[in-house]
Structure formats: C-alpha cells, structure tokens
N, C-alpha and C positions, 0 to 999 in steps of 0.2 A: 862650484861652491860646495864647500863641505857642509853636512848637519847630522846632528845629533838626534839618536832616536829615540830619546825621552819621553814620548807622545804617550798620549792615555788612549791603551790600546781598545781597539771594536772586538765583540764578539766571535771575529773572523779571527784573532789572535786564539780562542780558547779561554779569553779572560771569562772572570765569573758574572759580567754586565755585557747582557747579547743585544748590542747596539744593530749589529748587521744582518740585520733582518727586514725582509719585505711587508710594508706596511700593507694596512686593509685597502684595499682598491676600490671602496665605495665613499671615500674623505672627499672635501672639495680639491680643483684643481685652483691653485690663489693668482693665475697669471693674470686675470683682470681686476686683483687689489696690488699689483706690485705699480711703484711709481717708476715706470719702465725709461720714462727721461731722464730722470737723476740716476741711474745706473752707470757706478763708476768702477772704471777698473784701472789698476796699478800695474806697470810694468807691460803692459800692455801694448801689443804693434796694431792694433784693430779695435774697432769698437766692442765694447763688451754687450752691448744691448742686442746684440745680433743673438748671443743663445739666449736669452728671454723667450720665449717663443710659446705659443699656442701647445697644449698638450698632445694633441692629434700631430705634433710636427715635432715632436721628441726624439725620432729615429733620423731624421734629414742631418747628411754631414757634409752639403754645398755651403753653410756657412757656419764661422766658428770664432774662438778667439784665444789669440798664441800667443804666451809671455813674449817677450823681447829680451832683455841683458842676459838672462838666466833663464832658467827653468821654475823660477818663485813669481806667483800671483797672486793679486789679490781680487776681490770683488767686493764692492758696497751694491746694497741693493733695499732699494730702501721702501716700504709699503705706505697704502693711502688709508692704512686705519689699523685696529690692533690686532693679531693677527696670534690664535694659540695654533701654535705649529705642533704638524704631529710626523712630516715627513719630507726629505731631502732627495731631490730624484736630481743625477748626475749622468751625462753620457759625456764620454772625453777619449781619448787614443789618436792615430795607433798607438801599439804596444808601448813604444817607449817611449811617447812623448804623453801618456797617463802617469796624471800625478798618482800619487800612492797612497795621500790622507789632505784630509779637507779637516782645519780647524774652523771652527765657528762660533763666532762673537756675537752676543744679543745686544741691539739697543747699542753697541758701541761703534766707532768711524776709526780705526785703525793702521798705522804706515805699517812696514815690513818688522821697523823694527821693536815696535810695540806688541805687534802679534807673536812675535817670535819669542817675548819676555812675559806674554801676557797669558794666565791659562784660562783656555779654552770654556766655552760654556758645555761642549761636547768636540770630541775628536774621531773620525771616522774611518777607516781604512776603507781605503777603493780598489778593488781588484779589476785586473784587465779585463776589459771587456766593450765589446763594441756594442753592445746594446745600452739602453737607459735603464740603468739601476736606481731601483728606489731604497731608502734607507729612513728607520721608525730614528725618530728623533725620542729623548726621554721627554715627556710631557710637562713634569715638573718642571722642567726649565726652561720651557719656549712657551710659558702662561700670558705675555702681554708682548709681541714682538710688535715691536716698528720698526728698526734697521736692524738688518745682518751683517756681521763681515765675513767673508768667507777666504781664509785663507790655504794654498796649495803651497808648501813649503818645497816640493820634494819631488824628483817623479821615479821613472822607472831607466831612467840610462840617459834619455835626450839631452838636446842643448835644452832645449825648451820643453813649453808644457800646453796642450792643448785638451782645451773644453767645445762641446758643439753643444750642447744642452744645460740649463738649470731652468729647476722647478721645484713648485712648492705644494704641500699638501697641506692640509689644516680646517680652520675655521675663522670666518672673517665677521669681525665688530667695527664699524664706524668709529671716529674720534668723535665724543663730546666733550663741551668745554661749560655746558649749562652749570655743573655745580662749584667750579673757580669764578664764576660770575656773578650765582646767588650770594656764596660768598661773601662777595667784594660789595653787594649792593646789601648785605645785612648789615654791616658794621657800620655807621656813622660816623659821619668824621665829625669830632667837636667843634673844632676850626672851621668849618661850614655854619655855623648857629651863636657864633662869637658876638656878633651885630647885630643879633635880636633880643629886645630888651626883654629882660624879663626873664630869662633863662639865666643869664651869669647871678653867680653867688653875689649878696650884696648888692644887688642890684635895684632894691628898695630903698636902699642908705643913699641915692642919689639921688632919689625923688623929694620933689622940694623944694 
C-alpha cells in the first residue's frame, strides 16, 4: 500500500519544533489510569492489550501485537479519568516491521480512513530501535486527555507492522461530574410548581 509523506515532521527531521526528544524521567507512569479492557486495536491479528504493560516490563518482546492485511495500525486506548499527558514511550521492530511515525488523536475514536484525512494533534517519527523510546509530547495539546488514537500509517519495508510496548507519562485527575449536577439541580423547572396555588399569575382572580 502506497502513502504519502505529508506528515508534520518530529525534531528528528531538523524541523524547527524538537518533538523527539526524551522526556524528564521523574513524570508519572499512567498504566494504572489506562482503561486497559477497552483497548482496541484496528487491523490487528492479536490482542492489543498485551503491549499495555507495567513500566518495569517496557523491554519484554515474548509478547506483542502485528498489524494483519498491511502494515497500517491502529490503537484506541482509552483512560479512567483526565489525564495532561507529557510523554509517549513506544518499543516496536524488528527493523522492518517498525513503523516510521505514530500519528495521535486527542479525545477522538478514529477508522483508517479518518486518520489518514484527519490532522494529527502531534506526529512523531520513530526511529529503529529495539529499545523503549520515550517521546515529550507538546503539553498544550494533551491538557485534558481521555481517549487517544494512535495511528502507525507506515513502516520500514515489512508486510506488517509490530509494537511490543506503549506507555504513558503525565499526570492523572479523576472525572467529576459534581458541577453538571449542581447545575441541573439549580435551575427549577416551572412545570414542577404549575399545581400550586398561589404561585400562577392570576391566581387570586379565581378565588371566590
């Protein structure tokens, strides 16, 4: 499958925005806010919940997960609360079944071919390598994350495309729902008070 290299290049290009770079190593790791059941993947011959994995198990390549028709993947991964993300750690290969760039959607649930039409909230190049690279996410734009999509348009030669790790860095906030509810319980409904006299207009002109 042919594609177009129109992608908005990482730092690793020489662009003048240095995406590709190794984030601070004292952030949290987020694998116990990810909703690691609803982990879906696209194109997929294997469970994608298998690279989810504990940070200490970042380097393990006994288990993984391989595009199927092609060499294009996707991932939904979705969190248990809001989540300002500051870093993207990826281990994937061998050589030529590493994708080349991970595009990634905030808050959106994306097919093949919505991603591919769709621009990116950040695009990353990945370079070969057998270790877990981690990658600074821009901060502005990962300020209230709840799902990610993570799409691998592309790899390095293979039929297919292999990941054995994703992980997250950041900082985790719980959902609240208290202030949609104060809300809702300040506003009075009139139509609730319709049946009690004394309150409708004109309601003295009936007395009598």
């Amino acid at each position: 499958m042919g594609h177009g290299h129109d992608h908005v290049h990482s730092g690793a290009c020489g662009c003048e925005d240095d995406d590709h770079l190794v984030a601070e190593g004292d952030l949290q790791s987020l694998f116990s806010h990810i909703d690691r059941d609803r982990v879906v993947g696209l194109n997929t011959e294997s469970d994608p919940k298998v690279v989810i994995r504990p940070w200490d198990e970042r380097s393990q390549e006994d288990e993984f997960v391989e595009s199927d028709a092609d060499e294009q993947l996707i991932l939904h991964i979705p969190f248990t609360g809001s989540i300002k993300l500051r870093a993207l750690v990826i281990k994937s290969g061998p050589v030529g079944h590493t994708p080349d760039k991970v595009k990634i959607f905030v808050n959106q649930t994306l097919d093949f071919d919505e991603a591919g039409s769709t621009e990116a909230t950040q695009t990353i190049d990945i370079p070969v390598s057998r270790e877990a690279v981690e990658y600074a996410l821009r901060p502005a734009k990962f300020p209230a994350v709840q799902h990610l999509t993570l799409f691998f348009p592309s790899n390095n030669g293979e039929d297919t495309s292999r990941i054995s790790f994703v992980g997250f860095k950041g900082e985790y906030s719980p959902l609240t729902r208290d202030p949609i509810i104060t809300v809702y319980e300040a506003q009075a409904n009139p139509a609730d008070h319709a049946k009690i006299k004394g309150l409708e207009h004109g309601a003295h002109s009936q007395i009598g």
